[in-house]
C-alpha positions as CSV (number, residue, x, y, z in Angstrom):
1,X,-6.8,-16.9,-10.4
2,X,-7.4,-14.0,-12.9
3,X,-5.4,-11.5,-13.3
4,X,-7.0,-8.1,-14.6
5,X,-5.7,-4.7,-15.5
6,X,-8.1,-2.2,-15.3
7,X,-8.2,1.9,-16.0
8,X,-11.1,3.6,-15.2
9,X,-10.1,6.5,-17.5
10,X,-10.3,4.0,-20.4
11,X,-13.3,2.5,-19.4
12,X,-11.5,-1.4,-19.7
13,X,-14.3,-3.9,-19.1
14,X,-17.1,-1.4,-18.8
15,X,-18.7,-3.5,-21.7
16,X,-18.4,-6.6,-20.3
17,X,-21.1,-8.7,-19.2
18,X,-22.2,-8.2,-15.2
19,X,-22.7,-11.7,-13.3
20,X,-24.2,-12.1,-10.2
21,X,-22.5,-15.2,-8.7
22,X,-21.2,-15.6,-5.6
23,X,-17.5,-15.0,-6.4
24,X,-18.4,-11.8,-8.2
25,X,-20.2,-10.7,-5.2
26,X,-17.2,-11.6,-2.7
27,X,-14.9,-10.0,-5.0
28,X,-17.0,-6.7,-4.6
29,X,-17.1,-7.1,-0.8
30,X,-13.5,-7.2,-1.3
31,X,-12.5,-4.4,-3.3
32,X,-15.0,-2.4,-1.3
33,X,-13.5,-3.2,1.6
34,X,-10.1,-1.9,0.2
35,X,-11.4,0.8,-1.0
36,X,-13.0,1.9,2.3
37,X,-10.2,1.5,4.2
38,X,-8.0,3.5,1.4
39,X,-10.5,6.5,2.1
40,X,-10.6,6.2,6.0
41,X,-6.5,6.6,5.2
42,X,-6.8,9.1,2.8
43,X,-8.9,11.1,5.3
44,X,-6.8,10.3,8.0
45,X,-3.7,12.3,5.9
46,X,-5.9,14.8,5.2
47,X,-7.1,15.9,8.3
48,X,-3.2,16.2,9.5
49,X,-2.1,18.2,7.0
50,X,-4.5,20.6,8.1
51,X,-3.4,20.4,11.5
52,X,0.6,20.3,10.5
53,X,-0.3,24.0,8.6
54,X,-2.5,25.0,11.5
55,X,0.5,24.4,13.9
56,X,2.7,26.2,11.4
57,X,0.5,29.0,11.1
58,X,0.4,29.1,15.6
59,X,4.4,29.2,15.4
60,X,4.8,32.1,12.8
61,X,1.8,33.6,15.2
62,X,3.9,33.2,18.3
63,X,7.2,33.9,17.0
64,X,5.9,37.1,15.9
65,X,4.3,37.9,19.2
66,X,7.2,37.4,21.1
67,X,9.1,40.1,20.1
68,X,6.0,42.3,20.2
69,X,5.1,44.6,23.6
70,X,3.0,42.7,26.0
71,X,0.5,45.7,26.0
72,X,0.2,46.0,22.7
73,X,-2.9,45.6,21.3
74,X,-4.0,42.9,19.0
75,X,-7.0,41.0,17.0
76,X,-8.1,37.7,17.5
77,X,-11.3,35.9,15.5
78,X,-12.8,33.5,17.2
79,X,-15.9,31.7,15.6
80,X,-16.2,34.6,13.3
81,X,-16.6,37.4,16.3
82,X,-13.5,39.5,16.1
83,X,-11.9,40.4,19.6
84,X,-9.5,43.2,20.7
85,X,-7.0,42.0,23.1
86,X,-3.3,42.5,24.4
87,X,-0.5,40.4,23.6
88,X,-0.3,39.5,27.2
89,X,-3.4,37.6,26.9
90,X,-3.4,36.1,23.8
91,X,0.3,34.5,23.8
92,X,-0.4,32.1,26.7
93,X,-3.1,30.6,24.8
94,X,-1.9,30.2,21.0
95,X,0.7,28.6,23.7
96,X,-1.5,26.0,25.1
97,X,-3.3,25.6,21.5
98,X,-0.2,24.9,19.8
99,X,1.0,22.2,22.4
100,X,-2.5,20.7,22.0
101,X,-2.3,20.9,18.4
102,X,1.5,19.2,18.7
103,X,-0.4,16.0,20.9
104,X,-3.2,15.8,18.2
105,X,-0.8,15.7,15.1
106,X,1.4,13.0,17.4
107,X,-2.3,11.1,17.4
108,X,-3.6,11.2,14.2
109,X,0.6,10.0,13.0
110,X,0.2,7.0,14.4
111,X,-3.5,6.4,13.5
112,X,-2.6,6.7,10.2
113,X,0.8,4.0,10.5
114,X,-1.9,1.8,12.1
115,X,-3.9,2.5,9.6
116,X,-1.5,1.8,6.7
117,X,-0.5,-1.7,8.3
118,X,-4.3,-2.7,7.8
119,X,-4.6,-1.8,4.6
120,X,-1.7,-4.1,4.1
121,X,-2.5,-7.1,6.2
122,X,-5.9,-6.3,4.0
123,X,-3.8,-6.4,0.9
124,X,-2.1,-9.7,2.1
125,X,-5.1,-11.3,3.4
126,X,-7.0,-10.7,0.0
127,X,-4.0,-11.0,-2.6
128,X,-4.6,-7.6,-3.7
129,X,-1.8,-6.6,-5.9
130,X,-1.3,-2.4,-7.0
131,X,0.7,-1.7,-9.8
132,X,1.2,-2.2,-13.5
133,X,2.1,-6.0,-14.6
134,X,6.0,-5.0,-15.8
135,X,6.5,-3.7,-12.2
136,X,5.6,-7.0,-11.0
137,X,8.8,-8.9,-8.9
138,X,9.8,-11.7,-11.1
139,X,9.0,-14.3,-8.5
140,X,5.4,-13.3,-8.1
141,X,5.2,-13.5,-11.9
142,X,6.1,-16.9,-12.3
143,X,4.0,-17.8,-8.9
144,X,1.0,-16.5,-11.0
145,X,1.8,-18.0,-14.4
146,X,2.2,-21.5,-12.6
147,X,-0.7,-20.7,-10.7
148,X,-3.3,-19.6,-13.3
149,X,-5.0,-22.2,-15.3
150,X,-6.8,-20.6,-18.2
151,X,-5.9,-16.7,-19.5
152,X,-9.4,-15.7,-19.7
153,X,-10.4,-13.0,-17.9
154,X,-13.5,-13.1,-15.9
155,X,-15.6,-10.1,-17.5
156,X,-17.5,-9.5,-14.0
157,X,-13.7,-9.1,-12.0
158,X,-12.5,-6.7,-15.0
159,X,-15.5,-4.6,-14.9
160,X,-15.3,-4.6,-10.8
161,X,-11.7,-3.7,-11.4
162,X,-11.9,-1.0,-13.6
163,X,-14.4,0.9,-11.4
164,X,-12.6,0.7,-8.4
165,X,-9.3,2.5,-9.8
166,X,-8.4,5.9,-11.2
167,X,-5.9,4.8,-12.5
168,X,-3.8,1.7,-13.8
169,X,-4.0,-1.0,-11.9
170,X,-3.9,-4.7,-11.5
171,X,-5.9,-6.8,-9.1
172,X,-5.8,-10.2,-8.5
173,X,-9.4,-11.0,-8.4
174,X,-10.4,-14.5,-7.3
């Protein structure tokens, strides 16, 4: 096994000669694989953050409201068509949106736990390793030296490895 740290920023292995073996191409399959899964997670976060400040934004809304006379008259957009309407009407329904909203966040939560124990099993599965080699636990370093029978790199993993990271990282590319 090869152990290569890569920064895409720095360009490390970007000059290094591409194979086409099979190993290079499993590797790829690999990191893509990660990497897909990383975005689907990434996604995942995103999407309920936007619904964590909608529900905030329905709260402040309905806190506000509450205090407000029922007849009073107030604005809502909807789809870009802007409606006139009493509080009395609109109330009930940021209501029933926000408790929808609640079951949705409550959803997407534990999508994105189930999510996150894929990407490890992923991790586990493929011996992907993230981090720099100094944060390494001192056990998995020795594992790897005792492990690892030549310290040459394999160009096609480093340059595989440095595309697939923003930043600095080390992969354990078979």
């Amino acid at each position: 096994m090869a152990t290569a740290v890569a920064s895409r920023a720095s360009g490390a292995g970007a000059g290094a000669g591409a194979g086409t073996g099979p190993n290079s191409s499993a590797a790829a399959r690999t990191l893509d694989g990660f990497q897909a899964l990383r975005a689907e997670q990434r996604a995942l976060a995103n999407k309920l953050s936007e619904l964590e400040q909608e529900l905030n934004e329905h709260t402040i809304v309905i806190d506000t409201l509450k205090v407000v006379d029922e007849n009073k008259k107030c604005f809502q957009m909807i789809g870009g068509v802007l409606f006139e309407k009493t509080v009395k009407e609109v109330l009930p329904v940021l209501v029933t949106n926000k408790d929808l909203i609640s079951k949705v966040i409550t959803s997407l939560a534990d999508q994105l736990a189930k999510k996150g124990t894929e990407i490890n099993d992923y991790k586990e599965k493929h011996d992907i390793r993230i981090g720099v080699p100094s944060e390494m636990p001192q056990d998995r370093k020795t594992e790897q030296k005792s492990t690892t029978k030549s310290n040459v790199l394999n160009p096609v993993h480093m340059k595989l490895c440095s595309q697939l990271s923003p930043c600095i990282t080390t992969y354990n590319c078979v």
